[in-house]
C-alpha positions in Angstrom: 111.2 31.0 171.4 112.4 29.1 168.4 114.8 32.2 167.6 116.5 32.4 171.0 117.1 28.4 170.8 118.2 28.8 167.5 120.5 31.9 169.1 121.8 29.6 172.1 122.6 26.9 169.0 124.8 29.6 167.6 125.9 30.8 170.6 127.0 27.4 172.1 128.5 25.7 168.8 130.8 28.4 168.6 132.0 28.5 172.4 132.3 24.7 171.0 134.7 25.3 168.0 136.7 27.4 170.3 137.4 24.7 172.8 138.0 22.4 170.4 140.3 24.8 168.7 141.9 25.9 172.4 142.8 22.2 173.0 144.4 21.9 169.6 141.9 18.4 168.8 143.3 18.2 164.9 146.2 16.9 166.3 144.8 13.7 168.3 142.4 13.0 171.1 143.9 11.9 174.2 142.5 11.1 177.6 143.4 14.5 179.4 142.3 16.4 176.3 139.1 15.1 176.5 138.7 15.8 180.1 140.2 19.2 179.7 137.8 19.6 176.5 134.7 18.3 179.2 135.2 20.9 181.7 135.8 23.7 179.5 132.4 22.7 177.6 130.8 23.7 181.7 128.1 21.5 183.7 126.4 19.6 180.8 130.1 17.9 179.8 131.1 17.9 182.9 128.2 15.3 183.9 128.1 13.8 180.7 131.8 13.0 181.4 130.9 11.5 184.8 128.3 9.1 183.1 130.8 8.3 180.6 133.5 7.3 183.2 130.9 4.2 184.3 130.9 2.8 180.8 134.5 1.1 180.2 131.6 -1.4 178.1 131.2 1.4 175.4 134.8 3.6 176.1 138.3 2.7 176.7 139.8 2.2 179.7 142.1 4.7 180.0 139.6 7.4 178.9 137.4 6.2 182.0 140.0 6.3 184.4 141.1 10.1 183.3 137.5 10.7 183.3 136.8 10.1 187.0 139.2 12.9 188.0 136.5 15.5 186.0 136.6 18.8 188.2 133.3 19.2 189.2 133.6 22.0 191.4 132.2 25.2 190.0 132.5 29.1 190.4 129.6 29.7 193.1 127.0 32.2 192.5 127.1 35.5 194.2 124.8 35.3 197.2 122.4 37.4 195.9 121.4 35.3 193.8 121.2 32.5 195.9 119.2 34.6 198.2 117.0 35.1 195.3 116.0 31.6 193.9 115.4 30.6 197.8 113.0 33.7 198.2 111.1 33.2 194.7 110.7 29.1 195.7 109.4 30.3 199.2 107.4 33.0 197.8 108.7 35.1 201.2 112.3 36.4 202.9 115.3 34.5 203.7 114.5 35.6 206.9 111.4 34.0 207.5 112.6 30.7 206.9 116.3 30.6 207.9 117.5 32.5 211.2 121.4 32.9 209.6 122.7 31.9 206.6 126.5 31.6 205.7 127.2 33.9 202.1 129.8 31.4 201.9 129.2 28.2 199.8 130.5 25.1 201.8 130.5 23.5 197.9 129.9 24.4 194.4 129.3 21.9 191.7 127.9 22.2 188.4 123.7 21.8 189.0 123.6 22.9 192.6 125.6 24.8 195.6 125.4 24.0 199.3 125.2 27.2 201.9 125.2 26.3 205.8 122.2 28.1 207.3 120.3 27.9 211.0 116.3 27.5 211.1 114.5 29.6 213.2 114.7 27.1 216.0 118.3 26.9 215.6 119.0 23.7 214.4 122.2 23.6 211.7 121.3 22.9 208.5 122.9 22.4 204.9 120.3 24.2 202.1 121.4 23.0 198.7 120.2 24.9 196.2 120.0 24.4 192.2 121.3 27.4 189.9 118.8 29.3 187.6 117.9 27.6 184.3 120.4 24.8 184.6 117.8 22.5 183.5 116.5 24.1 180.5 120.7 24.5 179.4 121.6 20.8 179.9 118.3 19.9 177.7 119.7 22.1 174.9 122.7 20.6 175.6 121.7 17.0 174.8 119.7 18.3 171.8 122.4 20.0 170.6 124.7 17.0 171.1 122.2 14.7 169.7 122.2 16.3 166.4 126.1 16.4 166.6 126.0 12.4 167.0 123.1 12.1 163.9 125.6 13.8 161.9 128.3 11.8 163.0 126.6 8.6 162.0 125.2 10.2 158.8 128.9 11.1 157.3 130.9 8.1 159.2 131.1 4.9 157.1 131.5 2.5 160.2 129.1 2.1 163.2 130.6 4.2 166.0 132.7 2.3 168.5 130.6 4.5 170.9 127.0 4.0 171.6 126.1 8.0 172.0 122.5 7.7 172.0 122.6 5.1 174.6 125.0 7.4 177.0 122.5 10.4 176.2 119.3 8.5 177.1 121.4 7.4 180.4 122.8 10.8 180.8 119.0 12.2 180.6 117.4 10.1 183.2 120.2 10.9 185.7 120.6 14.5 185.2 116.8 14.4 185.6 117.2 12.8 189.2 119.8 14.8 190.2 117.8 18.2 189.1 114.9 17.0 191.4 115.8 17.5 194.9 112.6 15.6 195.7 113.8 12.6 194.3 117.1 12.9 196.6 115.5 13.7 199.4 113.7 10.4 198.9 117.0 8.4 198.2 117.8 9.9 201.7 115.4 8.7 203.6 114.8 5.1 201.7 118.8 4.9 202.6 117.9 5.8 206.4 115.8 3.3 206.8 117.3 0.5 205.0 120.6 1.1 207.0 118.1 1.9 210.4 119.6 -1.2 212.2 123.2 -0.6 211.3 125.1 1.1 214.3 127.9 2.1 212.6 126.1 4.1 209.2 124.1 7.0 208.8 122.6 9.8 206.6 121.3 13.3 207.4 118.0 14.0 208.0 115.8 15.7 205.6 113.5 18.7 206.3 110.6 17.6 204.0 108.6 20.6 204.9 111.4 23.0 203.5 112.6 20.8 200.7 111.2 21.8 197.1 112.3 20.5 193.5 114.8 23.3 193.4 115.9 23.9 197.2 117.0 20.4 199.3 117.2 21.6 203.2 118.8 18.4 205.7 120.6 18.6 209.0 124.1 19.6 208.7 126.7 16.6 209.2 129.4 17.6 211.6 132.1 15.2 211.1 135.6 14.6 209.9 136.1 13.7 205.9 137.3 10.0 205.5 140.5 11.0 203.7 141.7 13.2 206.3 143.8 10.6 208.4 146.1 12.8 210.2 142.5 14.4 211.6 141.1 10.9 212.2 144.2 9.7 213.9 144.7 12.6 216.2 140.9 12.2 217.2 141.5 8.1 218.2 139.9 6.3 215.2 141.7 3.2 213.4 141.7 3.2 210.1 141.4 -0.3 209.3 138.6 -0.4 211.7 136.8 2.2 209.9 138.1 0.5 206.5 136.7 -2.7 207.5 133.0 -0.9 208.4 132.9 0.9 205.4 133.9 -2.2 202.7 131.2 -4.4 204.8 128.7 -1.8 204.6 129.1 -1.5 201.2 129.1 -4.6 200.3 125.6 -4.7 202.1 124.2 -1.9 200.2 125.3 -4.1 196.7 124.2 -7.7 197.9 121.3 -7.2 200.2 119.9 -4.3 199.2 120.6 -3.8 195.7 120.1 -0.1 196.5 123.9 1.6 196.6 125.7 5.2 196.5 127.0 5.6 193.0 129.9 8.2 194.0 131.1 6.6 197.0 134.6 8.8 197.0 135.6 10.1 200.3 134.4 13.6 199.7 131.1 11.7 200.0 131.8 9.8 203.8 132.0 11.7 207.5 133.2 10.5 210.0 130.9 11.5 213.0 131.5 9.4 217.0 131.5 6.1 215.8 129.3 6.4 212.7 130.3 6.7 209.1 127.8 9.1 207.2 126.8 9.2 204.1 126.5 12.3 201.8 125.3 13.4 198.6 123.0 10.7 197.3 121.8 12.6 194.2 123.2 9.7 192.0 122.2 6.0 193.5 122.2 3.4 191.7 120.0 0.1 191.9 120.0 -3.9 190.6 117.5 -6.0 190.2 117.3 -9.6 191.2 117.9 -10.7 187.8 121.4 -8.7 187.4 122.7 -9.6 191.4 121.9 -13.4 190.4 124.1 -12.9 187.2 126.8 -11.2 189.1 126.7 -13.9 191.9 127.1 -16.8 188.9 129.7 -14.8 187.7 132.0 -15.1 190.5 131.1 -18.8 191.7 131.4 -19.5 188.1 135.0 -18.2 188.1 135.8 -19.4 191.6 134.6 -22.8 189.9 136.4 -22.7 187.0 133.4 -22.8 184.9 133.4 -21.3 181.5 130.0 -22.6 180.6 128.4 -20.9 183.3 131.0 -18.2 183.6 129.8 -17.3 179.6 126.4 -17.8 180.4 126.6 -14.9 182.7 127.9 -13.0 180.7 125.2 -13.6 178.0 122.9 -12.4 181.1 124.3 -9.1 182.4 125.0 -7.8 178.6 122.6 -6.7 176.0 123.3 -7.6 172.7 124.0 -4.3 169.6 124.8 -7.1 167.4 125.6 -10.8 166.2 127.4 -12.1 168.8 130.3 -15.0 168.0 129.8 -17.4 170.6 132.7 -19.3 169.5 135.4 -16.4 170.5 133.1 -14.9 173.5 133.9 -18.8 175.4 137.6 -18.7 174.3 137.8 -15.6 176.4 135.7 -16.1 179.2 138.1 -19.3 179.1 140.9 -16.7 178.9 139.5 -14.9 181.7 139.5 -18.0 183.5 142.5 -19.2 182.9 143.7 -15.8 184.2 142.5 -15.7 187.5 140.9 -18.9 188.5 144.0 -20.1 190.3 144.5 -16.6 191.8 144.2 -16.5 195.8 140.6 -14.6 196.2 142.7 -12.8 198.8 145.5 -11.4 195.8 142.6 -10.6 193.8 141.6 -7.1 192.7 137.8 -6.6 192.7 138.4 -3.4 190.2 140.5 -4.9 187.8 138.2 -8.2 187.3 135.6 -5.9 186.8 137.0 -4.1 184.7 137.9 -7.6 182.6 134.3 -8.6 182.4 133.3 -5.5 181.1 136.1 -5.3 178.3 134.6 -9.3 177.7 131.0 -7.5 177.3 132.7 -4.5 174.5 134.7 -6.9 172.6 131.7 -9.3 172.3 128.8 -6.3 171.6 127.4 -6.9 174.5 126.1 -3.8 176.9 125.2 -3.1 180.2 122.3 -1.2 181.9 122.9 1.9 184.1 122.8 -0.8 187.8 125.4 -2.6 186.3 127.8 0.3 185.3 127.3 2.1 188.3 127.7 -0.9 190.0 131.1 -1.4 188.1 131.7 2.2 189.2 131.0 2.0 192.8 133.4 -1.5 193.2 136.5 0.5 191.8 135.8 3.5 193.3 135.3 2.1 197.0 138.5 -0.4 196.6 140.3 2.5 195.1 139.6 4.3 198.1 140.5 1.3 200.7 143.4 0.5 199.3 144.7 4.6 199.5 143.4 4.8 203.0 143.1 1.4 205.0 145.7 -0.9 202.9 145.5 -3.2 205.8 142.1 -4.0 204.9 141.5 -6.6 201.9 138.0 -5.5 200.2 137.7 -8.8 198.2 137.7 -10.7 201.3 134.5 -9.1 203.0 133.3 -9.4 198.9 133.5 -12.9 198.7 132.7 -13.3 201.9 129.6 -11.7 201.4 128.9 -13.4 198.4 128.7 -16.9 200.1 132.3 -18.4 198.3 132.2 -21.4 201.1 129.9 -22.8 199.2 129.2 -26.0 201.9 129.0 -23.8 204.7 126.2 -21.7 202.9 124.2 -24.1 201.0 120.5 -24.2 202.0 119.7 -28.2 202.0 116.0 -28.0 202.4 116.0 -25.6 199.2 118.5 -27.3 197.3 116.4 -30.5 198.1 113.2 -29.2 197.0 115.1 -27.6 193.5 116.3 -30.7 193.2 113.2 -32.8 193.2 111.6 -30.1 190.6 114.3 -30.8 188.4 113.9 -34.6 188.5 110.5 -34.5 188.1 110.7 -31.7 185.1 113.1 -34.6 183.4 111.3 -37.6 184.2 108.3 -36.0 182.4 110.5 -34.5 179.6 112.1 -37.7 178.9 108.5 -39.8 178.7 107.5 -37.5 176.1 110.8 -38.1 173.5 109.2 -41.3 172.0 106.8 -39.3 170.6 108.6 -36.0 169.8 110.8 -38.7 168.1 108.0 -40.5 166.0 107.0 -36.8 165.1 110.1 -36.2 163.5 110.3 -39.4 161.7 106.6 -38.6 160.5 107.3 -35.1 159.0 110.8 -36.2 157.2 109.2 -38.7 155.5 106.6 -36.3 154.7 109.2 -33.7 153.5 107.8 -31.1 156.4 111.3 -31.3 158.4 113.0 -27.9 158.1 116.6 -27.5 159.6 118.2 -23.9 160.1 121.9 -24.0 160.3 123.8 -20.9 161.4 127.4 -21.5 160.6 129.7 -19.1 163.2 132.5 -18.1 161.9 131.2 -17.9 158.1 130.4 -14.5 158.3 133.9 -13.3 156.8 134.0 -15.6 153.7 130.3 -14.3 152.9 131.0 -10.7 153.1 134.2 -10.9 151.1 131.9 -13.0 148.6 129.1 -10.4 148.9 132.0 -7.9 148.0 133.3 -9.7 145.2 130.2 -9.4 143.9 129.4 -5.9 144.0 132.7 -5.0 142.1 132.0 -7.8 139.6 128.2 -5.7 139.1 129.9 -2.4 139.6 132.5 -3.5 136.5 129.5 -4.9 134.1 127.2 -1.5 135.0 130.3 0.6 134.1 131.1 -1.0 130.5 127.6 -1.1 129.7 127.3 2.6 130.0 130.9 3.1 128.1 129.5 0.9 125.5 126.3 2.5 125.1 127.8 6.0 125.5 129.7 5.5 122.7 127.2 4.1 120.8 124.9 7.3 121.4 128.0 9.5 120.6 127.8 8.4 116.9 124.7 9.5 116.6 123.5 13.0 115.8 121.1 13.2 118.8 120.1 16.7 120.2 120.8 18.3 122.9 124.5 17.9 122.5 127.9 19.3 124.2 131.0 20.3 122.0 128.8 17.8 119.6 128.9 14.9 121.7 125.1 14.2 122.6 124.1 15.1 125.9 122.5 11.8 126.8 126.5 10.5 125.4 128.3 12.9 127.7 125.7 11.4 131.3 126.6 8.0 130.5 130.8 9.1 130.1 130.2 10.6 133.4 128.5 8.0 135.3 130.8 5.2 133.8 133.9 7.4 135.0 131.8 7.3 138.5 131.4 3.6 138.5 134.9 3.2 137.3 136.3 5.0 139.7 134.8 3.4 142.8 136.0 0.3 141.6 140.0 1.2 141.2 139.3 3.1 144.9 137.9 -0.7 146.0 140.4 -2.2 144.5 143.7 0.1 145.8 142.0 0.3 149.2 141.6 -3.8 150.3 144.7 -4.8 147.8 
């Protein structure tokens, strides 16, 4: 076992040099190198590259938007085969189970294929089926890119700018959704019923009693895709009636449900009577309470003009990877403000504000979960796709509609009331209590028990270039020492010796050269 992993290693790093050499990488990474580089690498990449596109926090911009546009269409098995994994999951014919099935894949992508079959009782259905050992190859594939990222952090002087373990661990627990149809048949029906009362939205239905890990069977949507207008005009729809539905239904699935399709892109939407359905909901994303209440104080904050509470939730949504400067995270959360707090809610883009509070959350070492990013995904995507197809339709407005910006027209009294009167009783009680916190204070100064912490921002910089001074001034002493003492030793007759320079002589030359030498390099390098 450990031989053919070791094998595959082989096997895989050198398809991996070849890429990397195909795409000419010496000369500069670019945005459509690295997708290029993503597909050629197959499925693994091809996903990883999708997860990475959600994470403008830990990856450029323009690497996320080329990133999107990953190819994730895939050369379909022969039928045989497919006939084969549905036979060994079923443990009996194709036949038995399925009256007619279609050798042609309706769609290929890298974990799984779809194939349009009929049961026995005739009803249509779509069988998506997983290919052989994709699950064992994209765990190699993280292994093997884990120990790619150790090195990388072993040989690099600098933190990476890119948080690969934290992508991989994301990576992980989505591939290993997306590899269990179980799980998707699941997201299927929880979005069924939480959309049950919505006339206007559907999903298929799922055959549980034919849907295994590997195999996913579900009715088959007949419909018309939601980017093909001249088809949606010639059959009678509007598309800013349709544009309209789909931004408020989304906005529902973000802000009531907290329970959301990930990959809303058009491939993903029918159009079927009056109902838009929903496909493919392998990759869902969800937020909690504590993440839609930041988000909410995020905008009111900005429609405010609040930087105190626009930075304090941004403190919330992010996790910190470091010391964060407080001082320069509120200059540009005022910056942001300043930016678009006079904008018309109606002129602004949803996308590109997100887009500026995540590049707040990088430049401040702050990161996000998957909801958020996904979240952050599913906003650009779905206005992306608004504005192509229903530019009459503004998705910010049903947004901040949704969100409750009229704040007097939303406020809940009673609730506010009752908030109110906890907070007046919370500092009524607080402020009976500073007499004696007071006296305390007063009691353990004189006492000399009073400690005080100070944490000076912005004083980081002077103490590191002190800190630095000081090696170099150690590094300068340590290296005279052992010139001195070399030299000392070198008049001496002691044995073993070296062209009859004592051996012990000759170490301490070499060290001090060492020591020497890392100074100058110090020294030309910050001059």
């Amino acid at each position: 076992m450990k031989k053919a992993e070791l094998d595959y290693s082989a096997q895989r790093v050198s398809e991996m040099v070849g890429v990397l050499r195909k795409r000419e990488v010496v000369r500069g990474l670019t945005p459509t190198k690295l997708r290029l580089i993503l597909e050629d690498l197959g499925p693994t990449y091809v996903k990883l590259g999708q997860i990475m596109s959600m994470r403008p926090d830990v990856l450029p911009q323009d690497y996320c938007d080329e990133l999107v546009h990953l190819q994730t269409e895939a050369k379909p098995l022969p039928f045989e085969e497919i006939r084969k994994i549905i036979e060994a999951e079923y443990d009996c014919s194709l036949e038995q189970v399925f009256r007619s099935m279609e050798e042609r894949a309706l769609g290929s992508a890298s974990i799984a294929q779809v194939h349009r079959a009929e049961l026995r009782d005739g009803t249509a259905v779509a069988v998506k089926v997983q290919r052989p050992n994709i699950s064992g190859t994209i765990a190699r594939d993280i292994l093997l890119f884990r120990r790619a990222a150790a090195i990388m952090k072993l040989v690099g002087k600098r933190e990476s700018v890119i948080d690969f373990d934290q992508i991989l661990d994301e990576f992980q627990a989505i591939a290993r959704q997306e590899m269990d149809f179980l799980i998707e048949a699941q997201n299927i029906e929880e979005f069924c019923r939480l959309n049950a009362d919505e006339p206007h939205i559907d999903g298929p239905k799922v055959h549980r009693g034919l849907t295994t890990p590997r195999i996913l069977v579900m009715d088959f949507v007949e419909g018309i895709p939601f980017d093909d207008e001249e088809a949606l005009r010639a059959a009678g729809y509007d598309m800013n009636q349709l544009g309209r539905r789909l931004g408020e239904h989304y906005v529902r699935q973000l802000v009531e449900d907290g329970f959301f399709h990930a990959d809303p892109h058009p491939g993903n939407m029918r159009i079927r009577g009056d109902k838009i359905v929903w496909l493919d909901f392998g990759m869902m994303g969800r937020l909690s309470h504590r993440d839609m209440a930041a988000v909410r104080k995020a905008i009111m904050a900005l429609a405010r003009r609040d930087a105190y509470e626009m930075k304090a939730a941004v403190l919330t949504l992010g996790r910190p990877r470091g010391r964060i400067d407080h001082t320069r995270l509120y200059e540009e959360v005022e910056a942001l403000i300043q930016r678009y707090g006079d904008m018309n809610f109606s002129r602004l883009g949803m996308g590109e504000l997100t887009r500026q509070i995540l590049a707040t959350l990088k430049n401040n070492h702050l990161a996000i979960g998957p909801g958020l990013s996904m979240f952050a995904r599913g906003i650009i995507t779905i206005e992306g796709v608004m504005r192509r197809h229903c530019p009459g339709v503004s998705f910010v407005d049903i947004f901040t509609r949704a969100f409750s910006l009229d704040f007097e027209k939303n406020i809940d009294w009673p609730e506010e009331m009752a908030r109110l009167k906890q907070n007046g009783y919370n500092l009524v009680r607080k402020t009976m209590q500073l007499p004696e916190q007071i006296s305390d204070i007063l009691r353990m100064t004189m006492s000399g028990q009073t400690k005080v912490n100070l944490d000076l921002t912005g004083s980081e910089e002077p103490l590191n270039r002190l800190d630095g001074m000081i090696n170099k001034l150690v590094f300068g002493i340590l290296g005279a020492a052992l010139l001195l003492g070399s030299s000392v030793i070198s008049t001496t007759q002691m044995t073993p010796q070296i062209l009859e320079i004592p051996l012990l002589g000759v170490l301490g030359y070499l060290a001090a050269l060492v020591l020497c030498g890392k100074l100058l390099w110090d020294i030309f390098k910050n001059r």
